[in-house]
C-alpha atoms as a printed R data frame, in Angstrom:
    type eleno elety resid chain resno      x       y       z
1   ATOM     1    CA   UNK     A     1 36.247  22.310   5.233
2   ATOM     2    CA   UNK     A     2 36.986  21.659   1.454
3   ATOM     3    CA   UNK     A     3 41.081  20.692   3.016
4   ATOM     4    CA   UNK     A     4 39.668  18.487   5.613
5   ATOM     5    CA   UNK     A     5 37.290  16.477   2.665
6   ATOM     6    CA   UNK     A     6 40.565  16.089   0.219
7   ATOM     7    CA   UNK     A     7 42.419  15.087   3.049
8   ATOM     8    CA   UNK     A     8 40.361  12.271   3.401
9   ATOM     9    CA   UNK     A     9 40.109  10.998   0.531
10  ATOM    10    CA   UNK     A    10 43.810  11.291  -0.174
11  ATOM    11    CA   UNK     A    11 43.845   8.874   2.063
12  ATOM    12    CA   UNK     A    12 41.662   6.219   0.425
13  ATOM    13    CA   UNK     A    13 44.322   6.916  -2.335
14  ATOM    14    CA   UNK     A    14 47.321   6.529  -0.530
15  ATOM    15    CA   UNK     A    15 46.000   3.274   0.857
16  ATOM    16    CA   UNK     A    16 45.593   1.944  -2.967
17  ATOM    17    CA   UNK     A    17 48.625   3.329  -4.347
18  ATOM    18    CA   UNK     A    18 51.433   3.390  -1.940
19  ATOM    19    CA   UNK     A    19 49.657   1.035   0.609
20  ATOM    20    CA   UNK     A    20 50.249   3.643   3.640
21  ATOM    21    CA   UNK     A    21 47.151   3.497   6.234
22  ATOM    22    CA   UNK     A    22 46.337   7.223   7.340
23  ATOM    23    CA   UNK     A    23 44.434   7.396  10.284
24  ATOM    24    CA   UNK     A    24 41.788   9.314   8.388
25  ATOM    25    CA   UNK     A    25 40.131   6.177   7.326
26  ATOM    26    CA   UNK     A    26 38.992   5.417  10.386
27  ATOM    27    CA   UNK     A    27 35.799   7.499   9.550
28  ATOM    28    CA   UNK     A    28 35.297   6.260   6.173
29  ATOM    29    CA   UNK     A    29 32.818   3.620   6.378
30  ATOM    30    CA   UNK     A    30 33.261   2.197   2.686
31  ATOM    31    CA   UNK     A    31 37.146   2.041   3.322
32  ATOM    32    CA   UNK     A    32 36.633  -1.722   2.722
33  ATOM    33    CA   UNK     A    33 35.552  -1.518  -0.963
34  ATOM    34    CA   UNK     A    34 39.145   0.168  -1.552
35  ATOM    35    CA   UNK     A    35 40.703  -2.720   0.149
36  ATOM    36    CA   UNK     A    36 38.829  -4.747  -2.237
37  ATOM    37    CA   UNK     A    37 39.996  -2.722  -4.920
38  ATOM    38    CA   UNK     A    38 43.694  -2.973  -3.476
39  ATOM    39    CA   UNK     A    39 43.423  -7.015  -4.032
40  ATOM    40    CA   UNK     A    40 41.851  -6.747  -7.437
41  ATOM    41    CA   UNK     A    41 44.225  -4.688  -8.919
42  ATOM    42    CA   UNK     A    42 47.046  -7.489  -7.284
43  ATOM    43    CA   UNK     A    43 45.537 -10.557  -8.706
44  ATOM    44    CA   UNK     A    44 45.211  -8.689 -11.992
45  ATOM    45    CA   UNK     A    45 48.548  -7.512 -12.067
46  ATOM    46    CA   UNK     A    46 47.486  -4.085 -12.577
47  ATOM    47    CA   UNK     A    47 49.508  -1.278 -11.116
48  ATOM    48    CA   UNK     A    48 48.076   2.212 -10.115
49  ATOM    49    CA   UNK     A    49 50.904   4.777 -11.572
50  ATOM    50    CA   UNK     A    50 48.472   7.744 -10.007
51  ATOM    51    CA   UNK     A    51 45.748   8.894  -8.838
52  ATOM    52    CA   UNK     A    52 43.834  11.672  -7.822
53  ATOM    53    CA   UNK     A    53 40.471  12.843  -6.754
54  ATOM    54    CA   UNK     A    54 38.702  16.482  -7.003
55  ATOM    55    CA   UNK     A    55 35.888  17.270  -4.536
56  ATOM    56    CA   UNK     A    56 32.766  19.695  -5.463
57  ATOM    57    CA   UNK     A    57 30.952  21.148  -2.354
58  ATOM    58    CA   UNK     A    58 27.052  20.285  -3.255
59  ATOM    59    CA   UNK     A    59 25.241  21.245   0.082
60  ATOM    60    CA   UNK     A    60 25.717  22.363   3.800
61  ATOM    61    CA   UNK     A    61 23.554  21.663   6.506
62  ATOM    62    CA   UNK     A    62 23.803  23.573   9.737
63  ATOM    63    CA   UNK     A    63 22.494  20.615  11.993
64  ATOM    64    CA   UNK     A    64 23.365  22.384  15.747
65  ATOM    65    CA   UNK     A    65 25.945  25.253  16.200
66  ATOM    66    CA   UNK     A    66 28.742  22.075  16.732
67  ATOM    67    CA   UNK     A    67 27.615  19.737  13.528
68  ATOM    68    CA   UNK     A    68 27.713  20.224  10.330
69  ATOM    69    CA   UNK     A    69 26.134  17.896   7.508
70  ATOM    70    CA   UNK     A    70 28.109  17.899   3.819
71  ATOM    71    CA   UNK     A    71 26.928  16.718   0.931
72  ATOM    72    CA   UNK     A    72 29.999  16.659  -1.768
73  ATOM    73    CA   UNK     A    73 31.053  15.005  -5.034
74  ATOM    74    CA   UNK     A    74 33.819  12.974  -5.324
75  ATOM    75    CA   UNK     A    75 35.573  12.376  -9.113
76  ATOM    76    CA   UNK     A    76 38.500   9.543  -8.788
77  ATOM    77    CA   UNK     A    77 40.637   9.525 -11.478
78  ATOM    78    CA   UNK     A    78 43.224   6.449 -11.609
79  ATOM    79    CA   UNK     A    79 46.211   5.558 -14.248
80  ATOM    80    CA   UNK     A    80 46.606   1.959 -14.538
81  ATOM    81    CA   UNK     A    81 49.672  -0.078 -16.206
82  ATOM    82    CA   UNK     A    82 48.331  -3.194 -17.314
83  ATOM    83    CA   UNK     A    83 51.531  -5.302 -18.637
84  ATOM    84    CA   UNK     A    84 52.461  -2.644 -21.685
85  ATOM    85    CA   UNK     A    85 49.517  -0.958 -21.714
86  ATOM    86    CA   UNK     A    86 47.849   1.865 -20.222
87  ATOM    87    CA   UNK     A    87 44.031   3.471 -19.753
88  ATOM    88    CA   UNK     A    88 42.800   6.004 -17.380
89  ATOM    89    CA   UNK     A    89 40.020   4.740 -14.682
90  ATOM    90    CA   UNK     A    90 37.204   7.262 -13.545
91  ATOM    91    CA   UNK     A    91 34.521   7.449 -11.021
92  ATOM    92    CA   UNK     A    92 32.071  10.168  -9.737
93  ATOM    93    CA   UNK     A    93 30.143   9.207  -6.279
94  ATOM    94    CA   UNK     A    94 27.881  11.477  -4.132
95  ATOM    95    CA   UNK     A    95 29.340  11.308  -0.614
96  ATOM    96    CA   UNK     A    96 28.414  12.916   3.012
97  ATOM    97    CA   UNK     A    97 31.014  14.282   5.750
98  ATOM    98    CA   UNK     A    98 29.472  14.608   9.210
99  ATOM    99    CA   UNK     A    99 31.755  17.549  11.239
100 ATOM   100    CA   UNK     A   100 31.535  18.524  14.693
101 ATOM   101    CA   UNK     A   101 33.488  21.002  15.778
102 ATOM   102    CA   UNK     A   102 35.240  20.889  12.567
103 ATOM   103    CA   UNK     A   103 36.306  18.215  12.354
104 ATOM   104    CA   UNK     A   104 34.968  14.854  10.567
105 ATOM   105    CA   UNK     A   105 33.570  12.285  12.334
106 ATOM   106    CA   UNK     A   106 31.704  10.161   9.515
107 ATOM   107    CA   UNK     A   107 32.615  10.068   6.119
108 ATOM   108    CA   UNK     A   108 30.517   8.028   3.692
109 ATOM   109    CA   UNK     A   109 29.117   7.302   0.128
110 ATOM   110    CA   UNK     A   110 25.576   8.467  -0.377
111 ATOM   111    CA   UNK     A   111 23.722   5.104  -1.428
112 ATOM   112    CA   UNK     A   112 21.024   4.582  -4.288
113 ATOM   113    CA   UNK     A   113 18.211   1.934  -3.736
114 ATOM   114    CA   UNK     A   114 18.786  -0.519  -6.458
115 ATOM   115    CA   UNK     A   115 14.747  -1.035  -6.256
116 ATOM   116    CA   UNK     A   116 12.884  -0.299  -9.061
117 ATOM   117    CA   UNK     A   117  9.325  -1.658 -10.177
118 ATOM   118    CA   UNK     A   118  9.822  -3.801 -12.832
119 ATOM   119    CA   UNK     A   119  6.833  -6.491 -14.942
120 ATOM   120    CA   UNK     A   120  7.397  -9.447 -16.821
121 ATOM   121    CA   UNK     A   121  8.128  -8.169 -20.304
122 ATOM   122    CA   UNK     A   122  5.587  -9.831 -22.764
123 ATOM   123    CA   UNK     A   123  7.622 -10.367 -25.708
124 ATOM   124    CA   UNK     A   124  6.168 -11.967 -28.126
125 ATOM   125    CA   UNK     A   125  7.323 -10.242 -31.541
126 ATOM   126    CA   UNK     A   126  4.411  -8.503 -33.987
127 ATOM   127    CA   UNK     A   127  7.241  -8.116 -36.464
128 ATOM   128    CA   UNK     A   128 10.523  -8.377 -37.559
129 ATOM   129    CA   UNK     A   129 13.060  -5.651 -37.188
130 ATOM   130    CA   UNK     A   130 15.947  -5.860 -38.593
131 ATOM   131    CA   UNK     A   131 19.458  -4.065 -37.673
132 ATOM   132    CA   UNK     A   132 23.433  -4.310 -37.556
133 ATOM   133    CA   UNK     A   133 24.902  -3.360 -34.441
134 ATOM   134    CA   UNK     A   134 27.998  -0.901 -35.102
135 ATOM   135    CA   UNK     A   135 29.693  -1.555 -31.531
136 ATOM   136    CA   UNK     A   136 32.081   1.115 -32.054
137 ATOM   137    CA   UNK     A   137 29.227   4.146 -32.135
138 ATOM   138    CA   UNK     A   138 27.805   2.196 -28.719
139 ATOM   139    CA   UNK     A   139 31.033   2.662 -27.123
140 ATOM   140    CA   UNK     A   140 31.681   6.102 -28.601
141 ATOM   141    CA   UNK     A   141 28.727   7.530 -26.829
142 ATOM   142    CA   UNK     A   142 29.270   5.104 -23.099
143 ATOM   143    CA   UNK     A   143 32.436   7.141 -23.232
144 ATOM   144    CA   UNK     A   144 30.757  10.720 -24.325
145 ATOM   145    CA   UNK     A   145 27.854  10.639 -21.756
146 ATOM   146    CA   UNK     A   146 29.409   8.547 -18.857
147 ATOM   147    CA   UNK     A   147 29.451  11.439 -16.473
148 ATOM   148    CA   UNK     A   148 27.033  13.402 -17.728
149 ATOM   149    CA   UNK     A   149 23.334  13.016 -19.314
150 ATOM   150    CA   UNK     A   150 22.080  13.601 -23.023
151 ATOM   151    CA   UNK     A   151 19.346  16.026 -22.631
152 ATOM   152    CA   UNK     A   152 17.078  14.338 -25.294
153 ATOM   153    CA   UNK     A   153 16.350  11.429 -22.384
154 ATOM   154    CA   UNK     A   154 14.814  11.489 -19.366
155 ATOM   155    CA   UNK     A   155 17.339  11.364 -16.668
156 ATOM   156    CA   UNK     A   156 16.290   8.847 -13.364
157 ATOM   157    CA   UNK     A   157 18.255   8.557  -9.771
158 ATOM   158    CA   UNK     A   158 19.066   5.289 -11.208
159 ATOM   159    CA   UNK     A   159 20.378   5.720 -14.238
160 ATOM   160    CA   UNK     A   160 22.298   2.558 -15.193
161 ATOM   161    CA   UNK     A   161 19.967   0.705 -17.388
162 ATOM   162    CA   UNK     A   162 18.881   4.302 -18.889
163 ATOM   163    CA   UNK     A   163 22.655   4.788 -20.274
164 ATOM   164    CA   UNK     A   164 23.147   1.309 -21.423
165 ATOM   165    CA   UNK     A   165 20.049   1.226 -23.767
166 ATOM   166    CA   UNK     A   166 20.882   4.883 -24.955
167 ATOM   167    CA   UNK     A   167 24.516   3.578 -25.311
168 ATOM   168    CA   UNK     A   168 22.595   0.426 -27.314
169 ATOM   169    CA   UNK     A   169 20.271   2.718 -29.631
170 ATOM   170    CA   UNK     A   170 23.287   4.750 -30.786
171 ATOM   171    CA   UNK     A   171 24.601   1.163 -32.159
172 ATOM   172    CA   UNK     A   172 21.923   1.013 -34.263
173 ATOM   173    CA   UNK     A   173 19.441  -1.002 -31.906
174 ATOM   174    CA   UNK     A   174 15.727  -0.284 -33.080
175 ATOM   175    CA   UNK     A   175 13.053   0.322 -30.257
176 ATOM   176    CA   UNK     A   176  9.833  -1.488 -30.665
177 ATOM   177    CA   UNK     A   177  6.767  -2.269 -28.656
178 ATOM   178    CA   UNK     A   178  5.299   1.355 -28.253
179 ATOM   179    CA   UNK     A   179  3.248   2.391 -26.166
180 ATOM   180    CA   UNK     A   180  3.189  -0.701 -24.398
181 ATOM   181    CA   UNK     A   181  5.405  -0.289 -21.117
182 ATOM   182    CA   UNK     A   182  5.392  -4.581 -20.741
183 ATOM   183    CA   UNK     A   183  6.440  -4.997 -24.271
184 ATOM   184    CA   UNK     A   184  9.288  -4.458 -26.477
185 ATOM   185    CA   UNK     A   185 12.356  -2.233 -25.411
186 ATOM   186    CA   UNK     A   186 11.520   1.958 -26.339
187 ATOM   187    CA   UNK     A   187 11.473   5.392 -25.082
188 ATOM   188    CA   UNK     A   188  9.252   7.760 -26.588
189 ATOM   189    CA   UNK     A   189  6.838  10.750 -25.519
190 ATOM   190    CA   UNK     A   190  8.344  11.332 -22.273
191 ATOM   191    CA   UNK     A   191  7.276   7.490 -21.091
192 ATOM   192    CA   UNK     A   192  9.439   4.399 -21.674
193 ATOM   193    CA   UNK     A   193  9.103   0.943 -21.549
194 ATOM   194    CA   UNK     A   194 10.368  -1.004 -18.184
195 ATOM   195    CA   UNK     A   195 12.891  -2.722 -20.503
196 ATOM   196    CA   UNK     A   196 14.412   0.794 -21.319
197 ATOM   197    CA   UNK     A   197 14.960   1.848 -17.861
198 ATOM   198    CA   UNK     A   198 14.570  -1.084 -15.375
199 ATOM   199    CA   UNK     A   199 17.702  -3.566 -14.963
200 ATOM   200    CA   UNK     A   200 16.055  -6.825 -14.267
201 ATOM   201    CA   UNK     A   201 13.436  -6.390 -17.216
202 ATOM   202    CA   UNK     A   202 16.228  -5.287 -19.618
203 ATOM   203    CA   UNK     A   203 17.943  -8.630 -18.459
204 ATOM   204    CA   UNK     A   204 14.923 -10.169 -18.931
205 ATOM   205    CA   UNK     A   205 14.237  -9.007 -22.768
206 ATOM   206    CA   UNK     A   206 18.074  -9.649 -23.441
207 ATOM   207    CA   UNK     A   207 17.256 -13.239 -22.486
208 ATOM   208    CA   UNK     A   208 14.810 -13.537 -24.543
209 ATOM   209    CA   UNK     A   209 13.845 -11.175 -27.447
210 ATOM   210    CA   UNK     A   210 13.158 -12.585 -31.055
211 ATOM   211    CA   UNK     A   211 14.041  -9.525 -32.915
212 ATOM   212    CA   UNK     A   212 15.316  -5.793 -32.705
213 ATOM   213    CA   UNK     A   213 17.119  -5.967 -29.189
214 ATOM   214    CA   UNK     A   214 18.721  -9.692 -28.692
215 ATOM   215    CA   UNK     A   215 21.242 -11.279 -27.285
216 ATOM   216    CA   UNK     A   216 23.116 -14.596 -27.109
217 ATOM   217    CA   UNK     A   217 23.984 -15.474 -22.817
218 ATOM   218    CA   UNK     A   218 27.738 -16.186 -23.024
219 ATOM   219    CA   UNK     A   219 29.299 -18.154 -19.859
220 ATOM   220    CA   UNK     A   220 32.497 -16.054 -19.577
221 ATOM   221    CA   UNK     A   221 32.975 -12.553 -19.231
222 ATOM   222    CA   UNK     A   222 36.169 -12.958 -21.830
223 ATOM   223    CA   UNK     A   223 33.800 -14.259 -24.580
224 ATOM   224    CA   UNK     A   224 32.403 -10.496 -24.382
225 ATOM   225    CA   UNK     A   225 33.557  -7.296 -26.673
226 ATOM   226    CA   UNK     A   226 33.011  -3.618 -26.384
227 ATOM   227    CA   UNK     A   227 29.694  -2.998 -27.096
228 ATOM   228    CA   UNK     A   228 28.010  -6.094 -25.080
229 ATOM   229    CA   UNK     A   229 26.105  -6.121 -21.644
230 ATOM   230    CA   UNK     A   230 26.407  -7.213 -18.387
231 ATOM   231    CA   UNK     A   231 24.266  -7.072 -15.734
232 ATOM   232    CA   UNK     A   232 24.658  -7.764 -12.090
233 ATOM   233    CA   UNK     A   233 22.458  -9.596  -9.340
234 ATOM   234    CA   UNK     A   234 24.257  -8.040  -6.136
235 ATOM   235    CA   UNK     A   235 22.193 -10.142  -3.632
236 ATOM   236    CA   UNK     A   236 22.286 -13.496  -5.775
237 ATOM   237    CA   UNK     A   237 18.229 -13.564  -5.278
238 ATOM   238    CA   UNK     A   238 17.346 -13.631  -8.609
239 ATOM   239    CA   UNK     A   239 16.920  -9.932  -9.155
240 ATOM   240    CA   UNK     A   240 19.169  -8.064 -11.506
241 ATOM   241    CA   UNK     A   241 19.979  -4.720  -9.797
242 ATOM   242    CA   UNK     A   242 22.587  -2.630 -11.696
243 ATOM   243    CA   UNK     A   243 23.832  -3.078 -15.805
244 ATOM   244    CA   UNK     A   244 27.071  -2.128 -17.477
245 ATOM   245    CA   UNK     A   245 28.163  -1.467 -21.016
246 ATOM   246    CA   UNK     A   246 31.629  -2.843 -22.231
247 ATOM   247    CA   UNK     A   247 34.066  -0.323 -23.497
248 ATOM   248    CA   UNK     A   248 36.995  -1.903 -24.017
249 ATOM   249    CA   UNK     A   249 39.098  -5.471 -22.606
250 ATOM   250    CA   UNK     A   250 41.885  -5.909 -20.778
251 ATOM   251    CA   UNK     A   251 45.602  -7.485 -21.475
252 ATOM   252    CA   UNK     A   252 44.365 -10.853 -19.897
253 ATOM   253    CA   UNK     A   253 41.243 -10.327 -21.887
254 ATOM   254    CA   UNK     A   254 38.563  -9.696 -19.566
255 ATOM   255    CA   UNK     A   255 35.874  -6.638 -19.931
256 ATOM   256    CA   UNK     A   256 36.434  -3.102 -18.411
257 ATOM   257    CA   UNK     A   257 32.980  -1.463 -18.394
258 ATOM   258    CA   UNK     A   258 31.358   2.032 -18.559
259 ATOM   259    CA   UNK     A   259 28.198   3.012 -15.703
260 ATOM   260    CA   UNK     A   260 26.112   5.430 -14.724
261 ATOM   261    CA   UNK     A   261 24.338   5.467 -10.941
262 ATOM   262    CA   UNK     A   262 27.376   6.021  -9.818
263 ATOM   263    CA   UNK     A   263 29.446   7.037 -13.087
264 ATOM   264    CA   UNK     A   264 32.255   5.513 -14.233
265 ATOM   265    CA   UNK     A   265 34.702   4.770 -17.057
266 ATOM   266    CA   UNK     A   266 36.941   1.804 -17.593
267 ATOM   267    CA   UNK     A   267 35.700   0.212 -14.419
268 ATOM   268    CA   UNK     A   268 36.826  -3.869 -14.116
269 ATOM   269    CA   UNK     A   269 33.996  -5.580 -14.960
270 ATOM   270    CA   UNK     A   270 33.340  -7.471 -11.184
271 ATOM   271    CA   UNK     A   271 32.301  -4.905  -8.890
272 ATOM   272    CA   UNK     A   272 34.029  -6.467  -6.339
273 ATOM   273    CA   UNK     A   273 35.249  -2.956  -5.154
274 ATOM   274    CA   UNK     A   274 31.320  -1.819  -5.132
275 ATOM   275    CA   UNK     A   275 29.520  -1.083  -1.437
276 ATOM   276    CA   UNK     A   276 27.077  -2.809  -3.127
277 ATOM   277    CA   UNK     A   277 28.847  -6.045  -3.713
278 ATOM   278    CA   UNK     A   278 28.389  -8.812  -1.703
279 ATOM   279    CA   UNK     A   279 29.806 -12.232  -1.703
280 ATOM   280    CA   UNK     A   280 26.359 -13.884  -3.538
281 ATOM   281    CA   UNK     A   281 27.032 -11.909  -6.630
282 ATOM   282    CA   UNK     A   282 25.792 -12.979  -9.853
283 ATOM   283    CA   UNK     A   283 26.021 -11.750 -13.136
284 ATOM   284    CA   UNK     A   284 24.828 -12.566 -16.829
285 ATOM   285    CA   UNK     A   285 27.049 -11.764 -19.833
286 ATOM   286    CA   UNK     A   286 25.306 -11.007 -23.214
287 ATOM   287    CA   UNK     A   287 26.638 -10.989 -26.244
288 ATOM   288    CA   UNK     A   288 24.392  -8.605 -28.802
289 ATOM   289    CA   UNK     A   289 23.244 -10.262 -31.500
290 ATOM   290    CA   UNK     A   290 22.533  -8.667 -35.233
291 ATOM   291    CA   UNK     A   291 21.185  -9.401 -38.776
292 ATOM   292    CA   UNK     A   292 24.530  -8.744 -39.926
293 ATOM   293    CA   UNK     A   293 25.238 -12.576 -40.818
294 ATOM   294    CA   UNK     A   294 28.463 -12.867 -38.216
295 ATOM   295    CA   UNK     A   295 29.228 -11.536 -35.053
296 ATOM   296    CA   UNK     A   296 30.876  -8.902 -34.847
């Protein structure tokens, strides 16, 4: 069983690195977002050197003496030359094989509902709060808890906006506004406040805090460094679904970015190789402001 699930996805592998077509990819249904991937990775003349993926048996289902359900993980590791440079690409994703007979008949990621309650954050500031952002502590602990979770916070299904304020707070960011969950960005007690945890409200309080926690919107993703935000409207309705913390930039510039949801490192900033993406994508790029007189 554990053969036929690395066969499979050595197969999404082979398709992005040696562009040969197996046909095991005719049962995995997010085949497309590696395509995607493929066409990225062309345009950004960015070349895969190797890659390879481990799989961790979660849970077995017995569904009928011929079908079997399997939940697995999936960790992706990829080694990209970018002109003369190099950095190493990871992933984790939750994924479900469907056997009968022993064989696989569906193959496919196991999705997370990017819907979370959110409120208008009432901002309005009681009192300054001062700080200086040190970017590289931020990035030091994206890259130390990207695949796995800090015990001192509250863990959620949806973890993305979760990691990127812890990854923010270890810079030096101050939380305010306790206990109120519409106001100010905090975790405390076991209870946090929307902004902590919620993508669209974080967005939202990004946009438009005074003091602590602020931000300056930025039109380009290249006018970002490691240490900044963006967040990501997959449906382009106006609701901010996912957030990502930048780690590090590319050789043309442009932001690769740390996640959690589905973890991963050194990811290229788009999504465009995300199930989740869809042409309507829109995203806002913040630059995180300090009291340290420049930006730094």
């Amino acid at each position: 069983m554990k053969n036929n699930l690395s066969a499979a996805i050595k197969a999404k592998l082979e398709l992005l690195i040696n562009n040969r077509r197996a046909k095991e990819l005719d049962i995995i249904e997010d085949s497309k977002a590696m395509l995607r991937k493929k066409k990225i990775l062309e345009d950004r003349d960015v070349e895969i050197l190797k890659g390879n993926a481990s799989v961790q048996l979660l849970a077995l289902e017995n569904v009928s003496e011929r079908e079997q359900h399997v939940l697995y993980r999936c960790h992706y590791k990829y080694f990209h030359k970018d002109k003369e440079s190099f950095y190493l690409e990871e992933k984790t994703e939750n994924r479900m094989a469907v056997f009968q007979n022993n064989t696989i008949i569906r193959d496919y990621k196991v999705e997370h509902e990017y819907d979370e309650p959110f409120a208008e954050s009432d901002d309005t500031p009681n009192e300054r709060v001062s700080f200086f952002y040190d970017r590289l502590a931020a990035v030091q602990y994206a890259e130390r808890w990207w695949n796995t979770n800090n015990p001192k916070f509250k863990n959620f299904d949806v973890n993305c906006t979760n990691y990127v304020s812890q990854c923010l707070h270890a810079g030096g960011a101050p939380m305010r506004g306790y206990p109120g969950r519409s106001n100010g960005w905090w975790m405390q007690n076991n209870i946090w406040s929307y902004s902590w945890t919620v993508a669209h409200s974080l967005t939202l309080h990004l946009g438009n805090s005074k003091t602590g926690l602020r931000a300056t919107a930025v039109r380009a993703p290249e006018a970002l460094m490691p240490g900044d935000v963006i967040c990501y409207d997959f449906q382009g309705d106006g609701r901010f679904d996912h957030t990502t913390i930048v780690v590090a930039k590319d050789q043309a510039n442009m932001p690769l970015v740390n996640a959690n949801t589905y973890n991963s490192r050194m990811r290229y900033w788009d999504y465009e190789d995300s199930t989740a993406y869809t042409p309507n994508i829109k995203y806002r790029f913040f630059h995180i402001d300090d009291d340290s007189g420049s930006k730094k």
